[in-house]
C-alpha positions as CSV (number, residue, x, y, z in Angstrom):
1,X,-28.3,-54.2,47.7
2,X,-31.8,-54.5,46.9
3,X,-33.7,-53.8,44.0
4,X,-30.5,-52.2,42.3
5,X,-30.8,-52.8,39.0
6,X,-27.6,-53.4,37.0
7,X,-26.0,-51.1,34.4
8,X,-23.5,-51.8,31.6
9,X,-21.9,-49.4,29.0
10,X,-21.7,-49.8,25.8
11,X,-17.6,-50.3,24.7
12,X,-17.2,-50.3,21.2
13,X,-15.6,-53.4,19.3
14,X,-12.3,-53.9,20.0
15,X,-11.9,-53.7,16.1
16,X,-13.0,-50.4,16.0
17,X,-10.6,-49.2,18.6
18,X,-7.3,-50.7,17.2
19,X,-8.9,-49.6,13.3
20,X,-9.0,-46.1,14.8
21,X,-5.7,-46.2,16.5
22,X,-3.8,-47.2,13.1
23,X,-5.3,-44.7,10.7
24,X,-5.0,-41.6,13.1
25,X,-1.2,-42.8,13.9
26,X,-0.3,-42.1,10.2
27,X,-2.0,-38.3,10.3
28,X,-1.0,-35.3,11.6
29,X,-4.0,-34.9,13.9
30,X,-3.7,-39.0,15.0
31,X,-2.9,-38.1,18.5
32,X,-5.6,-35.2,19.3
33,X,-8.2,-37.6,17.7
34,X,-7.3,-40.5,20.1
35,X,-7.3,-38.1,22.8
36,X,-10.7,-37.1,21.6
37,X,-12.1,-40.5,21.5
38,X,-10.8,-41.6,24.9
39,X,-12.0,-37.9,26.7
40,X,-15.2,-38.8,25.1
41,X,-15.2,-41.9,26.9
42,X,-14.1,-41.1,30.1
43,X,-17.0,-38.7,29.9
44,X,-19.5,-41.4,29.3
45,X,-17.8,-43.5,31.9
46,X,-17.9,-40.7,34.3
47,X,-21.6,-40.3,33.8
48,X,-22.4,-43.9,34.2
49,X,-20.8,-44.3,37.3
50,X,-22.6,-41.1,38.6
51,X,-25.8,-42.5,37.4
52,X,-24.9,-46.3,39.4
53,X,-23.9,-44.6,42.6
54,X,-27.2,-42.1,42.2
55,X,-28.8,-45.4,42.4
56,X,-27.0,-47.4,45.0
57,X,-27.9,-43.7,47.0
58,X,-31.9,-44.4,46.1
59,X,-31.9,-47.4,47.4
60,X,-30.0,-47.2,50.0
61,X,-30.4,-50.1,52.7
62,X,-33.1,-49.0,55.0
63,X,-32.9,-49.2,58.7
64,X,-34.1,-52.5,60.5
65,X,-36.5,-53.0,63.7
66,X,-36.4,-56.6,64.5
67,X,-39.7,-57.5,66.3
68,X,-40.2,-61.0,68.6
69,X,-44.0,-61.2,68.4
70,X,-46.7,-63.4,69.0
71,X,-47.8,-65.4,65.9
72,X,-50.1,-63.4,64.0
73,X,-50.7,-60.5,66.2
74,X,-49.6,-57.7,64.6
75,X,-51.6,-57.0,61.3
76,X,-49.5,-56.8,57.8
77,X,-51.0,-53.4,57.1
78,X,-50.1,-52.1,60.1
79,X,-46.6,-53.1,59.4
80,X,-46.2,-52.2,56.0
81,X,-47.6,-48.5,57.2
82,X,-44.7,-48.0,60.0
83,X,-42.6,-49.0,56.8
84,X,-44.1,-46.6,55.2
85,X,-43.7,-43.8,56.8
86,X,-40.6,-43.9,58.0
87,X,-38.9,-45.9,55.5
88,X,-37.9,-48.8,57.1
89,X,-37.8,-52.2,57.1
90,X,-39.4,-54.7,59.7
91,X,-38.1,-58.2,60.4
92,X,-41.0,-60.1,62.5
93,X,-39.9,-63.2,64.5
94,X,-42.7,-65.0,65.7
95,X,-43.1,-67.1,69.0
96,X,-45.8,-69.6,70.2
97,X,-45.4,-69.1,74.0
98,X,-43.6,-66.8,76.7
99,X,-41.4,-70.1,77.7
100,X,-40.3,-70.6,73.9
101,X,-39.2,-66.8,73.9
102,X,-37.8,-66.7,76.8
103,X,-35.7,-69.7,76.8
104,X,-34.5,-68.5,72.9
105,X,-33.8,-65.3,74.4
106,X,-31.9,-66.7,77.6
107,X,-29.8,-69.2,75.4
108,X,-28.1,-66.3,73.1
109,X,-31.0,-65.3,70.5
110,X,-30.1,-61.7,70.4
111,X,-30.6,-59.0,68.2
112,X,-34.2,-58.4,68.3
113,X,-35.1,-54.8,69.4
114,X,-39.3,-55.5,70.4
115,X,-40.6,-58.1,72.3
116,X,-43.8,-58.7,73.5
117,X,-43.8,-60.8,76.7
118,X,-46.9,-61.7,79.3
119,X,-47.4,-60.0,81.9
120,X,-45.7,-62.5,84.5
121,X,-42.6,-62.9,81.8
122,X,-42.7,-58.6,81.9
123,X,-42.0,-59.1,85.7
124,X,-38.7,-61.6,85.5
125,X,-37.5,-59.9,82.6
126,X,-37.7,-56.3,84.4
127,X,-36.1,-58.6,87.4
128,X,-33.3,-60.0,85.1
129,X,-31.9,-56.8,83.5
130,X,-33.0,-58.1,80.6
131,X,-34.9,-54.6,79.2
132,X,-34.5,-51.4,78.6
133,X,-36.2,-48.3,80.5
134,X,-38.7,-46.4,78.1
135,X,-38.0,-42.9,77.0
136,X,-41.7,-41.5,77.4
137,X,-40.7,-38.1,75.9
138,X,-40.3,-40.6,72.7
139,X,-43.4,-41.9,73.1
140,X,-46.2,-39.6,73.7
141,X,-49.1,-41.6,72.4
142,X,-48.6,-44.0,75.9
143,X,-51.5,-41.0,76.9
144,X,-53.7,-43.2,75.1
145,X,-52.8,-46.7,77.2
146,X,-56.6,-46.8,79.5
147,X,-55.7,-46.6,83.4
148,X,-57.6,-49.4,84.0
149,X,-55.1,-51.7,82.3
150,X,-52.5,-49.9,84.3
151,X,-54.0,-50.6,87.3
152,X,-54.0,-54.0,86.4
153,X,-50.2,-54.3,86.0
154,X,-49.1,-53.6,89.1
155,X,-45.8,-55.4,87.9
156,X,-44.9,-52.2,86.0
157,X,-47.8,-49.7,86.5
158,X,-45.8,-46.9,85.2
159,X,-44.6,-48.1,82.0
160,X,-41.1,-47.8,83.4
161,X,-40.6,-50.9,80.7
162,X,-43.5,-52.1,79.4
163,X,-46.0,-50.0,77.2
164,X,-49.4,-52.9,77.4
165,X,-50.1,-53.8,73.9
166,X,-53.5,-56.1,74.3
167,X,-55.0,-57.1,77.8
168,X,-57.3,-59.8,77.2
169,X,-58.4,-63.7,78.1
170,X,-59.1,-67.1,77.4
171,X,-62.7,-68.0,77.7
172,X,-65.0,-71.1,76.4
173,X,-66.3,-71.1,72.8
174,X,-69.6,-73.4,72.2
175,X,-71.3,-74.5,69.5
176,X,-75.0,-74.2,70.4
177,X,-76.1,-76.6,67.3
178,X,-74.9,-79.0,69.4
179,X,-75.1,-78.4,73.0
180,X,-78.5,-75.9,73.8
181,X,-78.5,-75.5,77.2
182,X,-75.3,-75.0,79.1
183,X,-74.3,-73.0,82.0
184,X,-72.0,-70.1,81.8
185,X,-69.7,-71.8,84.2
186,X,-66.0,-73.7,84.3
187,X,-68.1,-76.5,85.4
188,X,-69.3,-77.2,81.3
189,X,-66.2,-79.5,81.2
190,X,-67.4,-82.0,84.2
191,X,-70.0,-82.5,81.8
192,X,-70.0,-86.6,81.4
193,X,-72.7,-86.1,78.2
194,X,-70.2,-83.8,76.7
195,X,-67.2,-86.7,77.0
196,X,-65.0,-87.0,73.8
197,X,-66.4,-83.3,72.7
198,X,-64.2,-80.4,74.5
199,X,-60.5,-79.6,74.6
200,X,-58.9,-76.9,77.1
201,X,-55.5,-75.2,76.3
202,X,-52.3,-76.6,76.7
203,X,-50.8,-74.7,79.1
204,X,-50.3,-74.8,82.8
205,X,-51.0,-71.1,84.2
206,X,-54.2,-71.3,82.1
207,X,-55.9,-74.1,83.4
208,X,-54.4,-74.7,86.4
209,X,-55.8,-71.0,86.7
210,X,-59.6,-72.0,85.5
211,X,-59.6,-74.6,88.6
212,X,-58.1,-71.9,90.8
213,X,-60.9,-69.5,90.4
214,X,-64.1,-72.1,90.1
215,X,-63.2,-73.5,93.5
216,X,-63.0,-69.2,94.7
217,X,-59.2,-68.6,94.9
218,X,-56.6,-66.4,93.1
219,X,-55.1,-67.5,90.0
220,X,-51.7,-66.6,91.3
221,X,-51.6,-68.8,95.2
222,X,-48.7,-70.0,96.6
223,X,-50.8,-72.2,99.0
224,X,-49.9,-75.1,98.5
225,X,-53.6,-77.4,99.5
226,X,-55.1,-75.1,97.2
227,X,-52.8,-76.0,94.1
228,X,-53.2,-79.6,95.0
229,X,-57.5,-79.4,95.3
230,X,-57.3,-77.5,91.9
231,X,-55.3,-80.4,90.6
232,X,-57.2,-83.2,91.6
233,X,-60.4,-81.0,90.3
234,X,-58.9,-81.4,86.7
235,X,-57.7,-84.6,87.0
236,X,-61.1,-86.3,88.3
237,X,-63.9,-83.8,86.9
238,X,-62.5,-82.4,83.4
239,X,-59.5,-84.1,82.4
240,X,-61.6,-87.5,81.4
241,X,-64.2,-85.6,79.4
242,X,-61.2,-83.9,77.3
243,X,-60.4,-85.5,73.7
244,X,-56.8,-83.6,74.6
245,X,-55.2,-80.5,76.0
246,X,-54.8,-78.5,73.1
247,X,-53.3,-75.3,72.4
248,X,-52.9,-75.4,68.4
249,X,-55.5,-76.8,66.5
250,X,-58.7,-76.2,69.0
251,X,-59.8,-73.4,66.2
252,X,-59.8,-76.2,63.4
253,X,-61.3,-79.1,65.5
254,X,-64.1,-76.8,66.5
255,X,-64.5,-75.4,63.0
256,X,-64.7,-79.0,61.6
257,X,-67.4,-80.4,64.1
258,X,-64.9,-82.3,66.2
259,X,-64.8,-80.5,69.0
260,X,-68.3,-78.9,70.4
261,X,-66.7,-76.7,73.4
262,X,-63.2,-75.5,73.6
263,X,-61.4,-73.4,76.5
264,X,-59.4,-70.8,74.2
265,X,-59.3,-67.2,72.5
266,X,-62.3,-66.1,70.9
267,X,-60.2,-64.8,67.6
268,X,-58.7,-68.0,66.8
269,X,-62.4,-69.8,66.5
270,X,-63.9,-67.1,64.8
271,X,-61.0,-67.1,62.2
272,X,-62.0,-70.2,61.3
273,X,-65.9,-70.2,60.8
274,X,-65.6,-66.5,59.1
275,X,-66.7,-68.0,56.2
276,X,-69.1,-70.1,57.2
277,X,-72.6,-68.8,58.2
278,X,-74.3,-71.2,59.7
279,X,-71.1,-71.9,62.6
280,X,-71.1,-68.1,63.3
281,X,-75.0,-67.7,63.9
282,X,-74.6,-71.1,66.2
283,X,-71.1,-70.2,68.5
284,X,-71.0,-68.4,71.5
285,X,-67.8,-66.7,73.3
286,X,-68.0,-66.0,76.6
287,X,-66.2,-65.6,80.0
288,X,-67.1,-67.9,82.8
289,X,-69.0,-66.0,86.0
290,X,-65.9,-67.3,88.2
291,X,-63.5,-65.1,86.4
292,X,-59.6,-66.8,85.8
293,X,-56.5,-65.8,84.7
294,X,-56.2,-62.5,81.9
295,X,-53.2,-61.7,80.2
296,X,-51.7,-58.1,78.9
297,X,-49.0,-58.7,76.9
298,X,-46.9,-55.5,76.9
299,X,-44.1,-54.1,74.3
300,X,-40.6,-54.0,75.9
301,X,-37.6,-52.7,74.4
302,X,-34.7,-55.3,75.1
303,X,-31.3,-54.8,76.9
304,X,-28.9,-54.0,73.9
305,X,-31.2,-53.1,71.3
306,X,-29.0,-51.3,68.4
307,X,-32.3,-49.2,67.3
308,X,-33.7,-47.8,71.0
309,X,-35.1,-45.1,69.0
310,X,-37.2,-46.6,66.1
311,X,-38.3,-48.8,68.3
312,X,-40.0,-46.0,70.6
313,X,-41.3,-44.7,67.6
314,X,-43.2,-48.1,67.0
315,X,-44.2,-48.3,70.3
316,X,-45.9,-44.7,69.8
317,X,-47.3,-45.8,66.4
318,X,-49.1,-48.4,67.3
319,X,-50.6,-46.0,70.2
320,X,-51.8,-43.7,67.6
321,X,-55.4,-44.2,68.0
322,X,-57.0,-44.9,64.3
323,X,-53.7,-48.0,64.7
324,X,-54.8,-49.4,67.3
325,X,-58.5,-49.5,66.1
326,X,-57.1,-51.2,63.0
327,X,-55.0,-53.5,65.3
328,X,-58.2,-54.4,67.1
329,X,-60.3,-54.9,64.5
330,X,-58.1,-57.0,62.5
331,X,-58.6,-59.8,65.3
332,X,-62.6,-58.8,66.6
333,X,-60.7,-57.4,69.7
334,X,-62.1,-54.6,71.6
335,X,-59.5,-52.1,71.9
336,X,-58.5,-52.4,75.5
337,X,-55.5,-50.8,76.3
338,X,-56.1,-47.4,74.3
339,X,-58.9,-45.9,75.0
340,X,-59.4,-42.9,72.4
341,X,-59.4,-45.5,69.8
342,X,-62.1,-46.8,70.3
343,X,-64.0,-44.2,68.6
344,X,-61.9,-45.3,65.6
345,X,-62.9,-48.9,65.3
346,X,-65.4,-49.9,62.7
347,X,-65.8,-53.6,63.0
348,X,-67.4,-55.9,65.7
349,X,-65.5,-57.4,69.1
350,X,-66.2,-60.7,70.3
351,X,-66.1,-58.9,74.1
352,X,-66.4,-56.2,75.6
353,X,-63.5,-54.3,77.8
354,X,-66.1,-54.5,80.6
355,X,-66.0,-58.2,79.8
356,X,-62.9,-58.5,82.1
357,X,-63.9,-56.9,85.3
358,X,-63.5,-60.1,87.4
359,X,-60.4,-62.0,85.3
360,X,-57.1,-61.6,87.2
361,X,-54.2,-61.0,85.8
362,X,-51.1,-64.1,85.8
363,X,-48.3,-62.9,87.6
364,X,-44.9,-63.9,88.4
365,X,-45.1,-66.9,90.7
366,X,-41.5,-66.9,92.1
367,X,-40.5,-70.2,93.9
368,X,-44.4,-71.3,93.9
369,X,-43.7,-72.3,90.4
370,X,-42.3,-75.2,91.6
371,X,-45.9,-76.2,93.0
372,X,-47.6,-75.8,89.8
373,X,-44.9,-77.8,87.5
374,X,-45.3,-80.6,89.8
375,X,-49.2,-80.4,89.5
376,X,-49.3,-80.0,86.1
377,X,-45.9,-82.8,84.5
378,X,-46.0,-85.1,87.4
379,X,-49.5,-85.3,87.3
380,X,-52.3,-83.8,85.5
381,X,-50.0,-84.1,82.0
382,X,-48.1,-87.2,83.0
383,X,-48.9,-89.8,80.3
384,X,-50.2,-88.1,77.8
């Protein structure tokens, strides 16, 4: 029980009791006075008790939603507001890819009534059984969710079990202290004069995806020449300018000096040079002009969630539009998947929603995965 605090009565000495007991056993009124004393304290007993279960009532144990998120992507103040107002309590699980949750979720890590998969990861788990459908009569606020998103996930376009929570990209951060002239272009990382400088992110649909769209195709081909030309365009053109493929500590290597152009999301850089003037006036976000993959990761209600209906109800809170502003502007993100709140939020955006006109979203790749594992382990990431 939590926060309960405990009580204890007061007994009187066990002198007292058998002093009583002998001196009212020798008088006439002896028995009415012990009946007295122990009415008396059966009363306060009585009262005590009624006080300690007034108080296990109180503080009663609140109802749970267990959220799989994303690390860091949901703002404390956000949470501690759903709390709040429908007194509850939130357990957040955090994950550091769709492959990690998936595969926790797949080997028997149950119990979790949110999660907030990808959009290629929405798609197998809609194929697998693996969610529930979404009551939309419990979640008006999905009014809010911008039709352009929608028409981007064409894996579930009418939230039949997904409700988007954030459609966004990688792009390429640069510190212009140190590299002036650059073109807005996946080609920066062929740059030989930048060697030993830049990092891209550690994951295959990502950059296997940034070579996909610099040489002019989709970011989700099954062809197999053009997975293989992309490959050997990252092995022999960026791969040896690269300290490392890096998905974890690009925003501290670039914050430090290290690193001098990164491939990664705008919000973890800028996170880390908040504080620091003279990095914020000098870095630069931006998407290349070839386009390359997006995301929108999407809240999903799994297949045997004990608390279907608070977890609608989150869902619909986080639609609300003055929470999703906050959402957004806890991370610089514009908000692109509601679109009323955007006359809510107060605080800058790295990009714009009309930023991603040309990304594409990732989908599911079905056998073709095959093709890019054996690009990506067998080759490009063999060795290292």
């Amino acid at each position: 029980m939590e926060n309960v605090r405990e009580e204890k009565m007061e007994l009187p000495n066990s002198g007292a009791i058998s002093g009583l007991t002998q001196r009212d056993s020798r008088s006439k009124n002896g028995k009415r006075s012990i009946e007295k004393f122990f009415k008396g304290k059966f009363f306060i007993g009585m009262l005590v008790m009624g006080l300690v279960l007034f108080a296990m009532g109180g503080c009663e144990k609140k109802e749970r939603l267990y959220i799989y998120n994303w690390t860091y992507y949901t703002p404390e103040t956000v949470i501690e507001k759903f709390e709040k107002e429908y007194n509850v309590r939130v357990i957040y699980d955090e994950f550091a890819s769709n492959e990690d949750m998936y595969a926790k979720l797949k080997s028997g890590g149950s119990g979790y009534d949110i999660v907030f998969p990808s959009a290629d990861y929405v798609e197998i788990m809609i194929h697998q059984n693996m969610l529930e459908k979404i009551d939309k009569s419990l979640v008006p606020n999905i009014a809010n969710v911008d039709p352009v998103v929608l028409d981007f996930a064409k894996y579930d376009s009418n939230m039949d079990y997904s409700v988007p929570y954030y459609f966004g990209a990688a792009g390429i951060i640069v510190n212009t202290a140190r590299v002036q002239n650059f073109e807005r272009s996946w080609s920066i990382f062929a740059r030989e004069d930048l060697k030993g400088r830049m990092t891209m992110l550690d994951d295959m649909r990502e950059v296997m995806g940034d070579a996909l769209a610099f040489l002019g195709y989709s970011v989700n081909t099954d062809d197999q020449s053009q997975i293989i030309e992309a490959r050997d365009l990252i092995n022999q053109s960026w791969k040896p300018n690269l300290v490392k493929f890096d998905a974890d500590a690009f925003g501290k290597g670039f914050a430090n000096g290290e690193f001098w152009v990164v491939q990664g999301y705008p919000e973890v850089v800028f996170e880390e040079i908040a504080e620091d003037p003279r990095m914020m006036a000098s870095t630069v976000f931006f998407f290349p002009k070839e386009g390359g993959p997006a995301y929108i990761d999407s809240m999903c209600i799994l297949k045997g969630s004990k608390n279907i209906e608070l977890a609608h109800k989150f869902i619909d809170f986080i639609h609300r539009p003055e929470i999703y502003a906050e959402f957004a502007d806890a991370f610089g993100f514009p908000a692109t998947a509601n679109v009323p709140a955007r006359q809510y939020k107060e605080g800058p955006s790295w990009y714009s929603a009309e930023d991603l006109a040309d990304v594409e979203i990732k989908f599911d790749l079905g056998s073709a995965l095959d093709l890019y594992n054996d690009a990506w382990f067998n080759s490009i990431r063999i060795g290292d």
